[in-house]
C-alpha positions in Angstrom: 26.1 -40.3 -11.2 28.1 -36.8 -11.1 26.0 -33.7 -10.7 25.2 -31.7 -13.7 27.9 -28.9 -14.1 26.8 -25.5 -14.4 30.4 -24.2 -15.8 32.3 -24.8 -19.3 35.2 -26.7 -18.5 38.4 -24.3 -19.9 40.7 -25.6 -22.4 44.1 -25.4 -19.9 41.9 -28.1 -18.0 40.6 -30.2 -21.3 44.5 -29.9 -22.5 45.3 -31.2 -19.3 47.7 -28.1 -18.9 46.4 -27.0 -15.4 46.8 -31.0 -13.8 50.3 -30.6 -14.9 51.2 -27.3 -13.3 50.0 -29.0 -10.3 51.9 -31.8 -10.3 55.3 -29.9 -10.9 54.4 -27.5 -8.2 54.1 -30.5 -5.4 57.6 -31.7 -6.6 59.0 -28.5 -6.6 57.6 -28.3 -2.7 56.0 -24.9 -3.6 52.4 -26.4 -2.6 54.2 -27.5 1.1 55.6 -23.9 1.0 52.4 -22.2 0.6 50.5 -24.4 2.5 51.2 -22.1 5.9 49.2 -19.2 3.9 46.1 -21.2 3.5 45.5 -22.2 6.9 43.5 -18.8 7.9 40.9 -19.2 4.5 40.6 -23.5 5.3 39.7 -22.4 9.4 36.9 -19.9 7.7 35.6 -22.8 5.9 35.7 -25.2 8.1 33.8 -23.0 10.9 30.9 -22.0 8.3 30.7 -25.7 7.4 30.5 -26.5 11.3 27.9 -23.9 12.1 25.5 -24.7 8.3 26.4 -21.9 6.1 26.4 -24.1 3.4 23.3 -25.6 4.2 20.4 -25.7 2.2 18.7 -23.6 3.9 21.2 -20.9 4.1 21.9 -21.2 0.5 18.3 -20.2 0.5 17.8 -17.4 2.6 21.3 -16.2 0.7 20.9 -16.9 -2.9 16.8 -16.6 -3.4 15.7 -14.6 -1.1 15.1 -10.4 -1.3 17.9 -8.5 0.4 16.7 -4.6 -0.5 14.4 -3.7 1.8 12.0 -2.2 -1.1 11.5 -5.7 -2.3 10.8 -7.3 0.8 8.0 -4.3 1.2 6.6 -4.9 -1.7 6.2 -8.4 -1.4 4.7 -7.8 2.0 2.6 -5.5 0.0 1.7 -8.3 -2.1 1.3 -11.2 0.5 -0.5 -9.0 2.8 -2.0 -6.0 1.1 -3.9 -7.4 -1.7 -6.2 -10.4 0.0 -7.2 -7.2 2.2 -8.3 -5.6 -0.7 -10.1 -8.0 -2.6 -11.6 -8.8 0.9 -13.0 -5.2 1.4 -13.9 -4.9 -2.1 -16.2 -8.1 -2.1 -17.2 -7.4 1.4 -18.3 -3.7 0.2 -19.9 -5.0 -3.1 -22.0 -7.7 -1.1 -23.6 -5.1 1.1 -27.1 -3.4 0.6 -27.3 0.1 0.2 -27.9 1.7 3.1 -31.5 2.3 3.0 -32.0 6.4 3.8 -32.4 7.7 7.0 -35.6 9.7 8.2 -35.2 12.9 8.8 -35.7 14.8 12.7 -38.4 16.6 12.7 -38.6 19.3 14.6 -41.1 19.5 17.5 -42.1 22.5 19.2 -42.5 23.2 22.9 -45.7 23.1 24.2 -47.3 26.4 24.8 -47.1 26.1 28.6 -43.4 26.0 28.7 -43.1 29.1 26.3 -41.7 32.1 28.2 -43.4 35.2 27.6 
């Protein structure tokens, strides 16, 4: 079974117009001609092919992930941030009171040490 398409097929390709221009072209020669001028572009691809760049993984990282660095703060923000919040908020709310401290009193010096 074919994967689902994700693009309209155009009319020169439903017409059949577009198979036709290629077929002329390779009798012509024009697609031997040119072929010279797509070496450099078929090297790039087969090199990221080679080394995964159309893995899905790197599709990933390339396609889904955050590449501004104010979204990948904020969902640090988000990851990080907010379980230390709620942490310190329940941690905080679960606490007695801090029952009050006495006050110092303060003590005098016994007569004997008194300068006079």
């Amino acid at each position: 079974m074919a994967p689902l398409r994700y693009r309209r097929t155009s009319v020169r390709t439903a017409l059949g117009i577009t198979a036709e221009e290629k077929r002329i072209k390779r009798e012509l020669g024009i697609t031997a001609l040119l072929r010279p001028f797509r070496w450099w572009g078929n090297e790039k691809r087969k090199v990221k092919r080679e080394l995964g760049y159309y893995s899905p993984e790197a599709k990933f990282a390339r396609h889904e992930l955050p590449r501004s660095m104010g979204k990948i703060m904020f969902l640090a923000l988000v990851i990080f941030g907010v379980p230390l919040m709620l942490g310190w908020l329940l941690n905080s709310a679960m606490q007695p009171a801090p029952a009050e401290q006495p006050t110092a009193r303060t003590t005098s010096l016994p007569e004997a040490h008194v300068n006079k």
